[in-house]
C-alpha positions as CSV (number, residue, x, y, z in Angstrom):
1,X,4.4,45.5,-33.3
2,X,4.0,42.8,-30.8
3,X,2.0,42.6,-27.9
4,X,3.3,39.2,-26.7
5,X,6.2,36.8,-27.2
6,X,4.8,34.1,-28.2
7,X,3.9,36.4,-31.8
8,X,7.3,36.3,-32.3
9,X,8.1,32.3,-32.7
10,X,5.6,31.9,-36.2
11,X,8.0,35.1,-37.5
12,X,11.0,33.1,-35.9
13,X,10.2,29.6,-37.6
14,X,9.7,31.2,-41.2
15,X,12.5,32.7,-41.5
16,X,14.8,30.5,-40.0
17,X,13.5,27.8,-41.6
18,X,14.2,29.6,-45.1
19,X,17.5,30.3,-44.0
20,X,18.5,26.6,-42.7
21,X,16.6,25.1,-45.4
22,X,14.9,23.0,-42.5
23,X,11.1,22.1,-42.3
24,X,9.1,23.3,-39.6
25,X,9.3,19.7,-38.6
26,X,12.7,20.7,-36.7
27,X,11.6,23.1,-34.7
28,X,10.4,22.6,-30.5
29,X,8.5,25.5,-29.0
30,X,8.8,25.6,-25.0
31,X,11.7,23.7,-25.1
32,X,11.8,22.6,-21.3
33,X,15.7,21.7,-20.7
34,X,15.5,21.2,-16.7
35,X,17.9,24.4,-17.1
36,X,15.2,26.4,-18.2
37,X,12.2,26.2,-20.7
38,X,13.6,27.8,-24.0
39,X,11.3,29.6,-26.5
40,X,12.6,28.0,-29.5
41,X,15.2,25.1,-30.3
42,X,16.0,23.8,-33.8
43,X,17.7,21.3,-34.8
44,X,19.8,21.7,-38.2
45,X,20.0,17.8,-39.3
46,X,20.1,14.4,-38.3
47,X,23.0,12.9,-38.1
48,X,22.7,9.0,-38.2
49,X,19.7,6.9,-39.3
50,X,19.0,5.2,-36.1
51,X,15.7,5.8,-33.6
52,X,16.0,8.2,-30.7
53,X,16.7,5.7,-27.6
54,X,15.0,6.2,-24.4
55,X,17.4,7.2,-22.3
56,X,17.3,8.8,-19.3
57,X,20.3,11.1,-17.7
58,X,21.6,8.1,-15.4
59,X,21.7,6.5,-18.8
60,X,23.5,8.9,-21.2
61,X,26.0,9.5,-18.4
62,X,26.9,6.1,-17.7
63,X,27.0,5.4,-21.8
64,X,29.8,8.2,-22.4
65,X,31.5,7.4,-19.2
66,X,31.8,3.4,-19.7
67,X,30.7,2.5,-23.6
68,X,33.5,4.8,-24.8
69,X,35.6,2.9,-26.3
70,X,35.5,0.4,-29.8
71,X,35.7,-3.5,-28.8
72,X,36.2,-2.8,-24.9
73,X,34.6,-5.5,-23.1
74,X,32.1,-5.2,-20.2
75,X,31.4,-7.8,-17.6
76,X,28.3,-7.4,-15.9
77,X,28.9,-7.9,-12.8
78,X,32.1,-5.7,-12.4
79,X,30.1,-3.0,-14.7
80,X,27.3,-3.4,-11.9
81,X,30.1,-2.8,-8.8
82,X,31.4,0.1,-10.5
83,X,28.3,1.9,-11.8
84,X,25.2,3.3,-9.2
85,X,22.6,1.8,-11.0
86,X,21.2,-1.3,-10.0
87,X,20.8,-4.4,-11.7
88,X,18.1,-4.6,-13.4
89,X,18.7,-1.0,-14.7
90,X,22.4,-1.9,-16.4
91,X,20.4,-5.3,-17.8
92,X,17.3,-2.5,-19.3
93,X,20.3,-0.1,-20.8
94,X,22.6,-3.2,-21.7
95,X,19.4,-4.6,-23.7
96,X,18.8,-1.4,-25.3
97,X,22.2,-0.5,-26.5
98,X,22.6,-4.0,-28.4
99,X,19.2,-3.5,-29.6
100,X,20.5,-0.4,-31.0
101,X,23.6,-2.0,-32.0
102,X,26.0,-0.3,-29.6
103,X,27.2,-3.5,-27.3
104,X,27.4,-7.3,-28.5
105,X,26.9,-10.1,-26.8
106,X,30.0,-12.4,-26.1
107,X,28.2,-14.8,-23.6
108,X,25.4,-14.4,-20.5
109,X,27.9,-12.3,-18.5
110,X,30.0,-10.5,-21.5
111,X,29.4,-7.8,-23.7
112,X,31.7,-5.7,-26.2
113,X,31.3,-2.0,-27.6
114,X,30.3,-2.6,-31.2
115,X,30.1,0.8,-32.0
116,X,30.6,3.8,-29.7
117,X,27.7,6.1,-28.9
118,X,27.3,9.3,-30.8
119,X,24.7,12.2,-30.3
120,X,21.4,11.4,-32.7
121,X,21.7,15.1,-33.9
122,X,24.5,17.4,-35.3
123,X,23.9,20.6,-33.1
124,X,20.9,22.0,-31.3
125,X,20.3,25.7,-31.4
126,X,18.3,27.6,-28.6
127,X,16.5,30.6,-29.2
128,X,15.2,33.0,-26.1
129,X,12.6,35.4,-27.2
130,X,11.7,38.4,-25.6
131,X,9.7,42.0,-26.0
132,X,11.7,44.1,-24.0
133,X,13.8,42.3,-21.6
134,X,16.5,41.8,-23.0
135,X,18.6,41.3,-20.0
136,X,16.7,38.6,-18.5
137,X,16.3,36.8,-22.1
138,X,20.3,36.9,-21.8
139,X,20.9,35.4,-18.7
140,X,18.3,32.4,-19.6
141,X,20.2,32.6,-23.1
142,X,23.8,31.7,-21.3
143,X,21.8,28.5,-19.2
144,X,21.2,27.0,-22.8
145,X,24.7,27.4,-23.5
146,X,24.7,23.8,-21.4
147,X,23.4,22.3,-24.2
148,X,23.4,24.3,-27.3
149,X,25.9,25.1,-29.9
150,X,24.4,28.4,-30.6
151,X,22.7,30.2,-28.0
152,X,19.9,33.3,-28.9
153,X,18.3,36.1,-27.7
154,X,15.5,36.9,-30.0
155,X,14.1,40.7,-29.4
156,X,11.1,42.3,-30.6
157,X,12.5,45.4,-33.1
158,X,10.8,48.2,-30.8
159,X,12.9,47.4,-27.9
160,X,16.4,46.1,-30.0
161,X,18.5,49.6,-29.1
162,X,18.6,48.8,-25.2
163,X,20.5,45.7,-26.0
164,X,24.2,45.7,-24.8
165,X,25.9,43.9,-27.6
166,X,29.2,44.1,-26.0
167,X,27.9,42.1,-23.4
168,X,26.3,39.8,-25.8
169,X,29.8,39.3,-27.4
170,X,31.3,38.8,-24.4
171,X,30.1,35.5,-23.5
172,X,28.9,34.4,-27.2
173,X,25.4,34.8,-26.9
174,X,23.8,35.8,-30.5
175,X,21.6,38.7,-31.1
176,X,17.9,38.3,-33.6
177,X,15.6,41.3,-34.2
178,X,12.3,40.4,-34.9
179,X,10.1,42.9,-36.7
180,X,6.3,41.7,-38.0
181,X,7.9,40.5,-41.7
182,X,11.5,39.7,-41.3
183,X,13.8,39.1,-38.7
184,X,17.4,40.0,-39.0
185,X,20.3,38.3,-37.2
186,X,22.6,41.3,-35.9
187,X,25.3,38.9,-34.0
188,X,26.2,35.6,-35.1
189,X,26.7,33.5,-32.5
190,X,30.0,31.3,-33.0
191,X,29.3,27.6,-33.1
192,X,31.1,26.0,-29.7
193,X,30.6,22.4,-28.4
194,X,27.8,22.4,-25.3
195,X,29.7,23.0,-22.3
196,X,27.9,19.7,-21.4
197,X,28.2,17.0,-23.1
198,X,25.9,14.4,-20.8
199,X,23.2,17.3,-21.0
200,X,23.6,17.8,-24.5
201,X,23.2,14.2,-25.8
202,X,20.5,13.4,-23.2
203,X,18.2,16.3,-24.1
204,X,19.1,15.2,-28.1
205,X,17.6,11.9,-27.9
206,X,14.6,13.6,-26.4
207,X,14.7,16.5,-29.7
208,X,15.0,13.2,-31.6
209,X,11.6,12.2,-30.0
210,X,10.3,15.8,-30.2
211,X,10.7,16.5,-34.1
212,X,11.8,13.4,-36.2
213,X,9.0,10.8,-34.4
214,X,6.4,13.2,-36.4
């Protein structure tokens, strides 16, 4: 069987590759989240054609909170009193969102939403492996649930049997058993919007970066 977890991730990326019909181009090993460092994320597709932006949290919340609405008009210097970024931040992300088509410019101190912002990817799916504790794979499992629209535990075969799967159920976390040839996917998880969605699209631009910039 296995010795360590990390001889569980090649078995992992085969199999789910095969079944996503994703290249191993969409896969991120060592995920880190700043909610946790996950073992495995994938990404099922891209979603739109345009280049991961680099945003930073700051960034992504104050897109979805302001830049949320087709053809509302932003004036800088009321956007500046009503946001906690300072100047020349708003004038960086302002720059970078008509660059990227977002906002257009009216004149020097007007801007309107072109096109709202969406996530650069469809759904991100986190995988935690573990040999035998399954427990603690579970609770880092529910912290990806932040950002994920399925969340994993990923156990070696040997130890599978200790696994509560009522608990699992319970709070949606899905179940993999990973033997040395095959891995088999006892509990679905069910496919639920990230429970947050500043998290979500901030760590998708950087999966963007992670696997499409290849």
């Amino acid at each position: 069987m296995f010795n360590f977890e990390k001889e569980m991730i090649p078995i992992l990326r085969k199999y789910l590759s095969e079944k996503y019909q994703i290249s191993d181009g969409h896969f991120v090993s060592e995920f880190n989240s700043g909610n946790g460092i996950a073992d495995l994320v994938f990404v099922t597709e891209k979603i739109n054609n345009r280049d991961a932006m680099a945003l930073d949290y700051d960034d992504v919340f104050t897109v979805l909170k302001y830049f949320n609405r087709k053809n509302k008009k932003i004036e800088i210097k009321k956007f500046c009193e009503d946001t906690f970024l300072t100047k020349k931040q708003v004038l960086n992300l302002i720059n970078l969102l008509v660059k990227n088509e977002i906002l257009e410019k009216i004149n020097e101190d007007e801007f309107f939403v072109k096109n709202t912002y969406t996530s650069p990817i469809k759904e991100i799916i986190s995988i935690e492996a573990k040999l035998a504790d399954w427990k603690g794979g579970f609770y880092q499992a529910l912290r990806y649930k932040t950002y994920s629209h399925e969340s994993y535990l990923a156990i070696s075969e040997k130890f599978s049997h200790r696994v509560d799967l009522d608990l699992l159920k319970k709070h949606n976390i899905g179940l993999i058993v990973v033997s040395t040839d095959k891995i088999d996917i006892i509990l679905k998880a069910k496919k639920k919007n990230p429970s947050n969605l500043v998290a979500h699209a901030y760590l998708a631009e950087q999966m963007m970066r992670a696997t499409y910039a290849r």
